[in-house]
Backbone bond lengths (Angstrom), bond angles and torsions (degrees), N, CA, C in turn:
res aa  C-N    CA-C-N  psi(-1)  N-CA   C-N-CA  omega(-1)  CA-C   N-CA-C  phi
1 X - - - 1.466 - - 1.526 110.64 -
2 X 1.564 117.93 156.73 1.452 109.78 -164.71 1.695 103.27 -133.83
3 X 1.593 98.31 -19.80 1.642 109.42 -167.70 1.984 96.23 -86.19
4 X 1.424 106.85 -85.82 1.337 128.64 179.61 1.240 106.41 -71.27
5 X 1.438 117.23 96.31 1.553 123.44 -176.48 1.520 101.71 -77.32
6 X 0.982 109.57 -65.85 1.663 126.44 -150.23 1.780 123.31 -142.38
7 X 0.973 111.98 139.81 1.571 133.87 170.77 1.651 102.53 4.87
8 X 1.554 113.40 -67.20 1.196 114.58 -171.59 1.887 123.23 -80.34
9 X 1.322 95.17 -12.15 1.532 97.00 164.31 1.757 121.78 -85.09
10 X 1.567 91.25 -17.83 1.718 89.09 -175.72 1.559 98.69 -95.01
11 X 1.604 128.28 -14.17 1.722 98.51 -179.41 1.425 104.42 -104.27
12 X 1.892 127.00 -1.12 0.977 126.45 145.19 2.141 124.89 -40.42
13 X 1.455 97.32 -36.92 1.360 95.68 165.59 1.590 124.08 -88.68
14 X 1.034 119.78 -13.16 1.250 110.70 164.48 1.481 108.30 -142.12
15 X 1.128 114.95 97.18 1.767 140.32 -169.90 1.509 99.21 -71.66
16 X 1.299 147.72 -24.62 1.159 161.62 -160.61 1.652 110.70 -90.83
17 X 1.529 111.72 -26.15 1.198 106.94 158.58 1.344 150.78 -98.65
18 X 1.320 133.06 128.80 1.199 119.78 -164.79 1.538 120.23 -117.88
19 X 1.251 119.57 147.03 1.270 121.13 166.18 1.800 123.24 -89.18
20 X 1.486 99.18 124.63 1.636 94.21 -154.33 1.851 97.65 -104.15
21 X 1.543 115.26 -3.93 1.062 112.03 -177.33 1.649 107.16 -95.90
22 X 1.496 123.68 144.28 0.892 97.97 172.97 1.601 98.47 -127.78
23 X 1.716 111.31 150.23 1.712 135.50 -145.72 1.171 107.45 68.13
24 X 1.607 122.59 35.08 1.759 116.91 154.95 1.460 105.21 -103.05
25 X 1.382 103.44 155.87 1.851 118.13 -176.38 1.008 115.89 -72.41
26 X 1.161 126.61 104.78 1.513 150.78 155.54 1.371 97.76 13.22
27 X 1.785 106.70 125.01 1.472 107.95 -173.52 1.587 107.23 -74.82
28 X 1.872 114.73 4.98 1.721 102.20 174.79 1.909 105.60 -79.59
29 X 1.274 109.25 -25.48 1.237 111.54 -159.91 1.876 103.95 -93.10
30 X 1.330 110.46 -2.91 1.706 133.97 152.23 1.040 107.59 -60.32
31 X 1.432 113.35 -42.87 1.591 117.74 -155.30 1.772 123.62 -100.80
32 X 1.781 93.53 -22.01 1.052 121.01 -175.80 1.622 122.42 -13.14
33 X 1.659 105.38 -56.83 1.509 131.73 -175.72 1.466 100.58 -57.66
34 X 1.250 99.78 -58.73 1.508 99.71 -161.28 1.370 116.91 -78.64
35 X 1.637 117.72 -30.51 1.654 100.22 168.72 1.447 102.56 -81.20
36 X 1.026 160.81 -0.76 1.336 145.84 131.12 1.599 114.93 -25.37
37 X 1.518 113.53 -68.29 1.153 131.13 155.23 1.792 123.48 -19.86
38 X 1.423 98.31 -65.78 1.393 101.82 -179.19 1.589 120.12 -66.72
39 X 1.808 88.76 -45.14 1.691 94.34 -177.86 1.838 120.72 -61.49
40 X 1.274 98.11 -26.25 1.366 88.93 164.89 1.571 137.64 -83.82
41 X 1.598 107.17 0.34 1.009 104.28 -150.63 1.736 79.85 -115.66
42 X 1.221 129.57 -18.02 1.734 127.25 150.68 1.679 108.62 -55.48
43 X 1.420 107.18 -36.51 1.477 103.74 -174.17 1.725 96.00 -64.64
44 X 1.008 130.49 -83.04 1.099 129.26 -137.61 2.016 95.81 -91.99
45 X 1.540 123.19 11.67 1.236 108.19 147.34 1.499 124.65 -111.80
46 X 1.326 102.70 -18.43 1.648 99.75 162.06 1.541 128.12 -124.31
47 X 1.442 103.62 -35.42 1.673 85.76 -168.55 1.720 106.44 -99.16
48 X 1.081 114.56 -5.33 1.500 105.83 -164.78 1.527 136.57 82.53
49 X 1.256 148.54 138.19 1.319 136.84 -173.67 1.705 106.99 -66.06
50 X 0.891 142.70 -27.65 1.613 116.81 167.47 1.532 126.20 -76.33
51 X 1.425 91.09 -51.09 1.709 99.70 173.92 1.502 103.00 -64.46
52 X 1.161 137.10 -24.99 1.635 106.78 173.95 1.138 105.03 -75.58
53 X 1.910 122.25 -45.34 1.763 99.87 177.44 1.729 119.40 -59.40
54 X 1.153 117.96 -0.84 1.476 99.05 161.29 1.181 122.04 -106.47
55 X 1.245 106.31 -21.39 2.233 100.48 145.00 1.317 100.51 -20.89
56 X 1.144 106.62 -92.30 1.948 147.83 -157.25 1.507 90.58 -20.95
57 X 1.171 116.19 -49.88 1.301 133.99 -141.26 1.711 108.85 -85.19
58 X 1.603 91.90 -7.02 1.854 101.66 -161.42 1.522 94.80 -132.23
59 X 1.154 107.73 59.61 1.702 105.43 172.02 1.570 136.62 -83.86
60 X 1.271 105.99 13.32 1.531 120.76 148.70 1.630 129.79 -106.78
61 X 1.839 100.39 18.03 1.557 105.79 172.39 1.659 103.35 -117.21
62 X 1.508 100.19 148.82 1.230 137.13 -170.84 2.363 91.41 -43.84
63 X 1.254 103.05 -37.55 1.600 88.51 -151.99 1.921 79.01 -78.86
64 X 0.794 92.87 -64.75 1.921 87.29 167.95 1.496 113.34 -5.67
65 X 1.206 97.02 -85.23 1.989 112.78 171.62 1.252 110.76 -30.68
66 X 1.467 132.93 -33.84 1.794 144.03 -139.31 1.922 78.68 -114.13
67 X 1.116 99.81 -50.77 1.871 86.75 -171.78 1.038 108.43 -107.95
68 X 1.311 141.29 32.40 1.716 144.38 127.64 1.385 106.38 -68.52
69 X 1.125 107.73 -66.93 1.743 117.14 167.11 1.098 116.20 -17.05
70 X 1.558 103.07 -81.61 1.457 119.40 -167.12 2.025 112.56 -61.59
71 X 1.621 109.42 -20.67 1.382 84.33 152.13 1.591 132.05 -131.30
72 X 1.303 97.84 46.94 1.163 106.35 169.85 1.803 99.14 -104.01
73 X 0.867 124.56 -14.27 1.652 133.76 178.59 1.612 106.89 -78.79
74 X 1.126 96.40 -28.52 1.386 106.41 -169.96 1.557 115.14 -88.58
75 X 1.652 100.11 -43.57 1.446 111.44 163.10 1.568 126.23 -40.79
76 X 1.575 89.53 -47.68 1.911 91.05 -174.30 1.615 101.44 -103.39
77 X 0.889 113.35 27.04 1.517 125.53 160.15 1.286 114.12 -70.19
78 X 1.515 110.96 -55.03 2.004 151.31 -152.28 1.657 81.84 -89.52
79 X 1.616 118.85 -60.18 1.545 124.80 -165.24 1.256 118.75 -64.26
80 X 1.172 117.84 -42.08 2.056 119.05 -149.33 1.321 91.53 -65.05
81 X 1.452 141.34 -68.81 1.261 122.10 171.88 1.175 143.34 -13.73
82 X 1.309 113.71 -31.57 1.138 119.62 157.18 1.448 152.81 -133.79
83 X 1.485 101.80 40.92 1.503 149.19 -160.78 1.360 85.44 -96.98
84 X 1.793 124.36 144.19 1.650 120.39 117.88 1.077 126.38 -72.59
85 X 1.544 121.77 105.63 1.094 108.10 -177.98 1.939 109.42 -136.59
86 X 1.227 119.87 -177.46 1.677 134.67 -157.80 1.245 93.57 -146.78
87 X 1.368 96.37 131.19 1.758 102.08 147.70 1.596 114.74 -81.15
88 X 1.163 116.18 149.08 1.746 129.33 158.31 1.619 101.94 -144.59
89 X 1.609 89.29 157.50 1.845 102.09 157.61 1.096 139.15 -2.20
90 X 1.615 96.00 -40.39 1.516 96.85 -164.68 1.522 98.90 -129.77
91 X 1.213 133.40 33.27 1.482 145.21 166.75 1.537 118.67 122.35
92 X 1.279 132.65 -142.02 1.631 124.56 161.66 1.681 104.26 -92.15
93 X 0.891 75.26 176.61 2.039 96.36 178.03 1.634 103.79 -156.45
94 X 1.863 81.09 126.48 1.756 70.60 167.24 1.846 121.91 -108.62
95 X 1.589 105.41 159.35 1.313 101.68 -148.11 1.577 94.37 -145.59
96 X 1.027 127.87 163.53 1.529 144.36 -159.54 1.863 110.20 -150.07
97 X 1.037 99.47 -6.69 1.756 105.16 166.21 1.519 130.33 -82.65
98 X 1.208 91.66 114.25 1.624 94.23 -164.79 1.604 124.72 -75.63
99 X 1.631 86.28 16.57 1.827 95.22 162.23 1.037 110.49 -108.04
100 X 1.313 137.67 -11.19 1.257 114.76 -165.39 2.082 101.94 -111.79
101 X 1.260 137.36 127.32 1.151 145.20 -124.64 1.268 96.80 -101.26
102 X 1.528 133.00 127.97 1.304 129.84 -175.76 1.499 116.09 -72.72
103 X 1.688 118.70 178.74 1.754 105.01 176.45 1.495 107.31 -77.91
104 X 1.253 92.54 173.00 2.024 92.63 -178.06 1.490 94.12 -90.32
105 X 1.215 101.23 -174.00 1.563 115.55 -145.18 1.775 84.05 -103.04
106 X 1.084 135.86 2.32 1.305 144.54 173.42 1.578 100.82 -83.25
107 X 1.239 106.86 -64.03 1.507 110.46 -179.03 1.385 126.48 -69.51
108 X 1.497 95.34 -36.18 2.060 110.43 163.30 2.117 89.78 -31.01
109 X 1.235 95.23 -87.91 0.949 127.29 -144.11 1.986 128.43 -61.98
110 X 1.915 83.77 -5.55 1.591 113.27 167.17 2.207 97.09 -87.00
111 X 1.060 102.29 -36.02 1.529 98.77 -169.99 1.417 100.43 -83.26
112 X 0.967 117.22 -23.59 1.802 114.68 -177.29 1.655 84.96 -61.16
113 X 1.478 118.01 -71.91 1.568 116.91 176.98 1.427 109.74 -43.52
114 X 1.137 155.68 -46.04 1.290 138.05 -144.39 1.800 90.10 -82.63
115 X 1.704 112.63 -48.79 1.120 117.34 -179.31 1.584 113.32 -35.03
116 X 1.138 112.90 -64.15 1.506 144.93 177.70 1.818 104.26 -42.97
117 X 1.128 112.33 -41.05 1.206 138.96 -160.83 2.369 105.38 -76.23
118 X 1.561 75.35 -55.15 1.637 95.82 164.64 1.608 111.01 -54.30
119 X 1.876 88.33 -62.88 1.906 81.27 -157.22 1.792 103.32 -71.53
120 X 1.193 123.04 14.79 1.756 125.18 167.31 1.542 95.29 -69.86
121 X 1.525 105.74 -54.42 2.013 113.68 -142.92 1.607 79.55 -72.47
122 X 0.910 137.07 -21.44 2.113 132.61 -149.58 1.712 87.75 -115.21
123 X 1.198 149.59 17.30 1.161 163.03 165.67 1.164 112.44 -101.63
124 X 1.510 109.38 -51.67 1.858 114.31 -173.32 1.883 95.08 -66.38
125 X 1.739 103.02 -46.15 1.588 104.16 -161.81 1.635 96.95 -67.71
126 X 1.343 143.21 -32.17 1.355 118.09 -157.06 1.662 102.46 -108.09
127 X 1.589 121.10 8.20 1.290 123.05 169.85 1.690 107.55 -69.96
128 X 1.363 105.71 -45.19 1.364 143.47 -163.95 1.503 102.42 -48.17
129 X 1.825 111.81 -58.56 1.074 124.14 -178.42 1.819 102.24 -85.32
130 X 1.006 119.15 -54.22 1.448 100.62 177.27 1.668 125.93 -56.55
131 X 1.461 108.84 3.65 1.144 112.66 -174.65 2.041 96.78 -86.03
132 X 1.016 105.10 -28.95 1.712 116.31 -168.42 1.929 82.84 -88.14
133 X 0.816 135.66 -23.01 1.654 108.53 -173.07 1.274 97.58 -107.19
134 X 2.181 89.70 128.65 1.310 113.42 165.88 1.351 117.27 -61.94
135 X 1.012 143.12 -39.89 1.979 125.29 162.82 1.159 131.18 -59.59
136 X 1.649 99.48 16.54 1.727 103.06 177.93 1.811 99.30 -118.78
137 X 1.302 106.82 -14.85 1.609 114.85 157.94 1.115 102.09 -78.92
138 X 1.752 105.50 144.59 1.205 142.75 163.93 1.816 98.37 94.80
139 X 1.627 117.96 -10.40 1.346 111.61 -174.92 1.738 98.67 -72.05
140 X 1.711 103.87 -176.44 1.367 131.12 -168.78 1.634 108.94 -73.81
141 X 1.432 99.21 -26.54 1.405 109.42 165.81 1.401 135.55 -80.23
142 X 1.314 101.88 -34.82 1.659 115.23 -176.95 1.322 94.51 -72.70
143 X 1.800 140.98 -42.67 1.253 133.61 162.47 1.456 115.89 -57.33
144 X 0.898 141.62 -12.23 1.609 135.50 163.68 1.312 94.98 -88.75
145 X 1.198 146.01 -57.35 1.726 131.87 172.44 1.108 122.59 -36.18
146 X 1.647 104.98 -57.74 1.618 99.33 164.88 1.446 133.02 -91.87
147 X 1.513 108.72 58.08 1.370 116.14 173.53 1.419 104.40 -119.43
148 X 1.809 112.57 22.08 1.545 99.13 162.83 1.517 90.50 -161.42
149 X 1.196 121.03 -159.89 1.803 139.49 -179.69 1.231 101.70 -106.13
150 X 1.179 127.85 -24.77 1.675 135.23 -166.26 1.792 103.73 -97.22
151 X 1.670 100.93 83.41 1.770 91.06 -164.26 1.881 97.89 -129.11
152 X 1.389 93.72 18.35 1.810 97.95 -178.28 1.412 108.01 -130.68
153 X 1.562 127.52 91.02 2.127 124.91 -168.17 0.936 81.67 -54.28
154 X 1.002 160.75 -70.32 2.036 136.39 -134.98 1.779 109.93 -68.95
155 X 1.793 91.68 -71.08 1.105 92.55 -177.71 2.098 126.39 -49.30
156 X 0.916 109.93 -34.70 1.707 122.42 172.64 1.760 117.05 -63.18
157 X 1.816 100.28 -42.71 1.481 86.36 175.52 1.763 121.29 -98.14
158 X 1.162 83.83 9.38 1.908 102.74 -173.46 1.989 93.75 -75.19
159 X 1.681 87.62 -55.18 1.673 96.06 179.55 1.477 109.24 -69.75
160 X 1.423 152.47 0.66 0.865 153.82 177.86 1.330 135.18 -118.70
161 X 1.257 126.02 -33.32 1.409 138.62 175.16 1.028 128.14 -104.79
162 X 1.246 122.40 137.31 2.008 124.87 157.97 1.264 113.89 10.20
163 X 1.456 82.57 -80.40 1.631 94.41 -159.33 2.014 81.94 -156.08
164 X 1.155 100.38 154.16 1.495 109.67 159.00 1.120 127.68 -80.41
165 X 1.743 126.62 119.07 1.190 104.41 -161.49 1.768 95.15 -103.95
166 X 1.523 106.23 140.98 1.736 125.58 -149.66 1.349 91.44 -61.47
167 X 1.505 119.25 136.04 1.813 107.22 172.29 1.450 109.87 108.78
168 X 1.452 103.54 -37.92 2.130 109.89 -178.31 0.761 120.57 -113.23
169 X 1.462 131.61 39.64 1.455 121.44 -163.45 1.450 86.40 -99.86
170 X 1.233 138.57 -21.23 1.580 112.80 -161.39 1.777 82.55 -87.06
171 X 1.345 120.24 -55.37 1.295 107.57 166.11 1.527 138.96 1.15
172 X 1.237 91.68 -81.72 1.752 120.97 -171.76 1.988 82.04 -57.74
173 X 1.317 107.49 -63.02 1.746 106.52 -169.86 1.300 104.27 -36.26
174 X 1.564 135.24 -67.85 1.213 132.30 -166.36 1.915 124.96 -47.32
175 X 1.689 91.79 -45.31 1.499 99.93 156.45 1.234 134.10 -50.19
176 X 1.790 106.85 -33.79 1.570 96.59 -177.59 1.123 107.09 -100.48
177 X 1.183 121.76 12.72 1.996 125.50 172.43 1.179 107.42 -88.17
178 X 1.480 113.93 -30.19 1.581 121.63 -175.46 1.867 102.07 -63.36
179 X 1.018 115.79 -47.24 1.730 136.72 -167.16 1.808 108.36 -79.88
180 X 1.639 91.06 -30.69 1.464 93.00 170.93 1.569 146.51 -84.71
181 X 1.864 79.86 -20.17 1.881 104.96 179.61 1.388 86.95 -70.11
182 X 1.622 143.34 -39.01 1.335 144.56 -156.09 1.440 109.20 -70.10
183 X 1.318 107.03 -47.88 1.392 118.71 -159.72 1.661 106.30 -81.22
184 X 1.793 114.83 -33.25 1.367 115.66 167.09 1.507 130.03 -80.17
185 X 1.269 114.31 -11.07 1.120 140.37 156.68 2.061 106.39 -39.38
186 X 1.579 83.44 -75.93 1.828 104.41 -170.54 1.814 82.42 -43.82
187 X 1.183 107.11 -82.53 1.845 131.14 -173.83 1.825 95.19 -8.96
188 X 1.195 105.94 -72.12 1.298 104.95 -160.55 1.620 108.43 -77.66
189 X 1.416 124.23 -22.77 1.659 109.56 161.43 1.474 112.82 -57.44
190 X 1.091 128.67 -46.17 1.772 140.60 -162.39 1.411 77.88 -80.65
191 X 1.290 136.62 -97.05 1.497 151.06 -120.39 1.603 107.24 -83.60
192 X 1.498 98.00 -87.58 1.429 106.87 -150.67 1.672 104.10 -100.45
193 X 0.750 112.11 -17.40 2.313 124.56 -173.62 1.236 102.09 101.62
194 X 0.904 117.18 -170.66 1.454 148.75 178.63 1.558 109.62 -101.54
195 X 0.847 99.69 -22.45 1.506 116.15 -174.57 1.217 110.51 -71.08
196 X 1.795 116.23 -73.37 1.248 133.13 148.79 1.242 130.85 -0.75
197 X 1.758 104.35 -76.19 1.270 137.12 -170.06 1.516 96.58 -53.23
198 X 1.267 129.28 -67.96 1.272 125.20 -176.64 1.205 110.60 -52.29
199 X 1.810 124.37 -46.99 1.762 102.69 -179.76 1.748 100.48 -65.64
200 X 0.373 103.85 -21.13 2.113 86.52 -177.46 1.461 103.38 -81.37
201 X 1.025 123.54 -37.92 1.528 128.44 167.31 1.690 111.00 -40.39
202 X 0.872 104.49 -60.48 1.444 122.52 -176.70 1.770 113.72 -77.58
203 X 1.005 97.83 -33.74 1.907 97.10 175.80 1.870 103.90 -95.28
204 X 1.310 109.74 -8.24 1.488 97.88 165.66 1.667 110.39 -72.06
205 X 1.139 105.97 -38.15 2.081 122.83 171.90 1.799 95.45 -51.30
206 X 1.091 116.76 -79.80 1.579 125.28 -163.47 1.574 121.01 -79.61
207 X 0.984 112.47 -50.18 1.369 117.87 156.97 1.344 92.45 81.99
208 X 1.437 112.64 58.84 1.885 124.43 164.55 1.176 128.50 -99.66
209 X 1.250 102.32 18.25 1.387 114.73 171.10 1.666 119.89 -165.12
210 X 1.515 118.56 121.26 0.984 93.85 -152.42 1.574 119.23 -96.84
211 X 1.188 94.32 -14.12 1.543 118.79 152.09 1.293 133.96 -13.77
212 X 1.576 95.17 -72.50 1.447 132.34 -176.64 1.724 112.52 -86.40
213 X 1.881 102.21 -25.09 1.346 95.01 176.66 1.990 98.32 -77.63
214 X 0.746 134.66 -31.62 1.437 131.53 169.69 1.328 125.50 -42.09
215 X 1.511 121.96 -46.18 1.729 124.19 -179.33 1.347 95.23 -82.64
216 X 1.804 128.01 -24.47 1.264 126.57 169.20 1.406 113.41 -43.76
217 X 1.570 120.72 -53.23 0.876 107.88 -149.34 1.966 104.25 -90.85
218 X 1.270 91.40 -25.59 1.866 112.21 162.81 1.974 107.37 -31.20
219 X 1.326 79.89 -60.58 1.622 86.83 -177.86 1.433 123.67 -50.40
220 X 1.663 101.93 -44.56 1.628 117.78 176.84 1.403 109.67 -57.30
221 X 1.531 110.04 -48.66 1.421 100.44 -174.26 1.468 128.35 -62.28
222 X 1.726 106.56 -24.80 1.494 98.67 160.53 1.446 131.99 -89.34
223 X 1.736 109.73 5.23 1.273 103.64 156.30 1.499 117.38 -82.33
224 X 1.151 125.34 -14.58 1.359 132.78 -177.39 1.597 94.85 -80.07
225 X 1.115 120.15 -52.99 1.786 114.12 -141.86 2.381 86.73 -75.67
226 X 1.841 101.28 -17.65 1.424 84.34 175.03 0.979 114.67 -88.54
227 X 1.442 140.15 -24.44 1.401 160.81 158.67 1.548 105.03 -27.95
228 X 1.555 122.50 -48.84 1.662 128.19 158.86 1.191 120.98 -64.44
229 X 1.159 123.37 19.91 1.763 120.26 166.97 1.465 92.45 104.99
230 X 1.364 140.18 -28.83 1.484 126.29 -145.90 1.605 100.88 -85.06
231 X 1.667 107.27 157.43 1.371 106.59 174.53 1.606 115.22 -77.29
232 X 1.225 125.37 178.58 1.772 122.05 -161.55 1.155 103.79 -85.00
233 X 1.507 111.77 136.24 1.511 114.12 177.92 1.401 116.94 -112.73
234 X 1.966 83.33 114.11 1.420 106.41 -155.28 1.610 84.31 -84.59
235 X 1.563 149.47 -63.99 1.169 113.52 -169.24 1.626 142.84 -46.15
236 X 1.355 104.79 -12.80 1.658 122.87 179.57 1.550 85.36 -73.76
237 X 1.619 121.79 -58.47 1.492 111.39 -152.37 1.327 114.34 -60.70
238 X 2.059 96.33 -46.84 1.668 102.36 160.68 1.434 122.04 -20.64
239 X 1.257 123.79 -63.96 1.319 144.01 -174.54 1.264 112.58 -27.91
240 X 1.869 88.79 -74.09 1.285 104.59 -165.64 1.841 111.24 -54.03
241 X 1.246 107.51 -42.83 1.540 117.78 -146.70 1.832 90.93 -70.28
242 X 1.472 110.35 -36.26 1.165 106.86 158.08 1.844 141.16 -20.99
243 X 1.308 81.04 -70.36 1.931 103.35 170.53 1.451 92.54 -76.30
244 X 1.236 146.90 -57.06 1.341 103.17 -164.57 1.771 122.27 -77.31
245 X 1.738 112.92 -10.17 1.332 123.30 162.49 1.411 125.74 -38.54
246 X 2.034 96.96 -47.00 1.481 113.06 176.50 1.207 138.18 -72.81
247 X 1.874 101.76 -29.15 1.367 126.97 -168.17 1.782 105.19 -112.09
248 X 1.384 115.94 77.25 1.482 128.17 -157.79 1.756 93.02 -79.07
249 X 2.034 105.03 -52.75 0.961 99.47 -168.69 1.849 124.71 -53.73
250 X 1.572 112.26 -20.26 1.248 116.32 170.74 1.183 127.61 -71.27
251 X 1.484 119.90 -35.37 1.398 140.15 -174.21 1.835 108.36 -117.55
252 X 1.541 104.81 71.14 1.610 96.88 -174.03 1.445 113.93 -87.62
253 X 1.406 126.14 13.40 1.130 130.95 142.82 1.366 136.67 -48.31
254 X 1.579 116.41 -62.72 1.439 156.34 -179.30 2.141 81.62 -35.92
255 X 0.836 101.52 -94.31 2.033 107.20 -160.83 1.289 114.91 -39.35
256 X 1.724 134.14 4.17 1.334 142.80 -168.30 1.556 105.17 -134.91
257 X 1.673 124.74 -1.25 1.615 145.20 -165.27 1.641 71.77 -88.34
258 X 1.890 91.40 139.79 1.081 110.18 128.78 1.465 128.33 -47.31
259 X 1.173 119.09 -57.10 1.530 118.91 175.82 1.959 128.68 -41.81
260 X 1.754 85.48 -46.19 1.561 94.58 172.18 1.659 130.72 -53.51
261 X 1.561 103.68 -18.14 1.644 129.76 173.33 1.503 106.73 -69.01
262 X 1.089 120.59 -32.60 1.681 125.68 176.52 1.927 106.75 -60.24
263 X 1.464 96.22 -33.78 1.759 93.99 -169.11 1.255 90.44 -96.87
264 X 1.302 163.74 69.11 1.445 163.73 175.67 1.545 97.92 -118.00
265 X 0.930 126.09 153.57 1.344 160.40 161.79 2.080 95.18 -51.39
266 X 1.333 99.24 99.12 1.809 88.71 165.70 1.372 123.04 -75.97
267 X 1.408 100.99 146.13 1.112 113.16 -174.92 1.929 118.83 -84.04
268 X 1.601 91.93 110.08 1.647 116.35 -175.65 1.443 111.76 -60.40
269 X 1.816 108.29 120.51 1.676 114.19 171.57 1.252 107.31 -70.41
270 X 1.710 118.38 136.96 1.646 121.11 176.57 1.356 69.31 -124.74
271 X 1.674 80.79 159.34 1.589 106.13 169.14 1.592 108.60 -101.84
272 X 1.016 112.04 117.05 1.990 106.01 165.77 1.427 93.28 -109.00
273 X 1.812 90.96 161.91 1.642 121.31 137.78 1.139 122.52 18.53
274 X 1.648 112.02 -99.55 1.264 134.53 -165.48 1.530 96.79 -99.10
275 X 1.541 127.02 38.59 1.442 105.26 160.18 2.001 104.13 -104.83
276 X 1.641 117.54 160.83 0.988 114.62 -147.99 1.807 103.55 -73.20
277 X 1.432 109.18 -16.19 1.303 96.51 -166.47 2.229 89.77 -147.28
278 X 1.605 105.37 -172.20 1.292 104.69 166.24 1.436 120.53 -135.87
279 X 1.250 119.40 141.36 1.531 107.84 171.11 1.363 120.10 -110.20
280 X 1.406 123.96 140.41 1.199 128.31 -162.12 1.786 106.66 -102.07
């Protein structure tokens, strides 16, 4: 492990828990498996093996704080199940005394969610910041981010769902990226290219232009507003495909797209001479 070294960094993240036995093993070395578990599984879904060792490396910065968090939330997500543990006052405690009465499996099973619940909110915050660091562009990850418009869980299922249900938001996110790569897909054959689609994809992440981050975000909203049941709104797309028709120098992709051949000027039947027949 490279993030959560030791004992005092993991109950620094959650101050609420206590150990009520005393000569029991350190709830990091309880936990051992599972932030192993977690930490790798942030490595290889968000930050990547270099950019997390230069996390690691910055443990008095905020994105540090956001991905200690986020897997230590995650850790006792994987754990509480199989923890002894009690509620008290001041959070759970875990305990090994066979007098004192564990939580019910009602309450187990609200903190597994709240846990769950955490490592969502500490997901939105350290995407946020890895979205601003250049050594997290050009990684294996920043290309899976930008393989859709849908690159923020809060903001996407906030615009999309009921209600959020506490615990699934990264969940519910993955589902609606699945529905969304589909729907921007269609968008950018008809509308904008493929071409396009990817620069806005990618400047919704970086935000180097601010221009372009704007029709970026134009675009999202009609993958979102179809994402709510509604049919595609072709006058918004109209719109858009418009401005980027006009604005070549922004979009120097767009005039070399297959797609851009759809808006061309058709080509008018004359009748000559030597053609074999005429149409009236």
């Amino acid at each position: 492990m490279k993030v959560v070294t030791s004992n005092d960094i993991l109950m620094a993240m959650i101050p609420n828990v206590v150990v009520t036995v005393e000569g029991e093993k350190p709830l990091f070395e309880k936990l051992a498996h599972q932030l192993e578990l977690s930490e790798s599984w942030v490595r290889d879904t968000f930050t990547g093996s270099e950019v997390l060792d230069a996390i690691a490396a910055e443990p008095s910065s905020d994105t540090w704080r956001y991905l200690a968090t986020l897997i230590v939330a995650d850790a006792l997500r994987r754990a509480i199940p199989s923890l002894d543990i009690v509620l008290t006052p001041n959070g759970f405690g875990i305990v090994s005394n066979s007098n004192v009465a564990p939580a019910s499996k009602e309450r187990i099973e609200r903190l597994i969610q709240q846990m769950a619940a955490q490592r969502d909110n500490f997901i939105n915050m350290l995407l946020l910041d890895l979205f601003k660091r250049e050594d997290w562009r050009g990684t294996e990850r920043f290309g899976w981010f930008a393989m859709s418009l849908l690159q923020e869980p809060k903001t996407c299922v906030l615009s999309v769902m009921d209600r959020n249900r506490e615990g699934q938001q990264w969940d519910q996110f993955l589902q609606l990226r699945e529905r969304a790569i589909t729907i921007e897909d269609a968008i950018a054959e008809r509308w904008i290219s493929p071409e396009v689609m990817q620069q806005l994809r990618e400047v919704l992440i970086t935000g180097e232009n601010a221009t372009v981050f704007q029709v970026a975000l134009k675009v999202r909203s009609c993958v979102l507003y179809e994402l709510c049941g509604n049919n595609r709104n072709h006058w918004n797309l109209d719109r858009i495909v418009n401005y980027i028709r006009n604005n070549g120098d922004l979009f120097p992709l767009w005039p070399t797209s297959d797609t851009a051949k759809l808006y061309l000027q058709p080509t008018v039947f004359k009748n000559k001479k030597n053609s074999s027949g005429y149409f009236f």
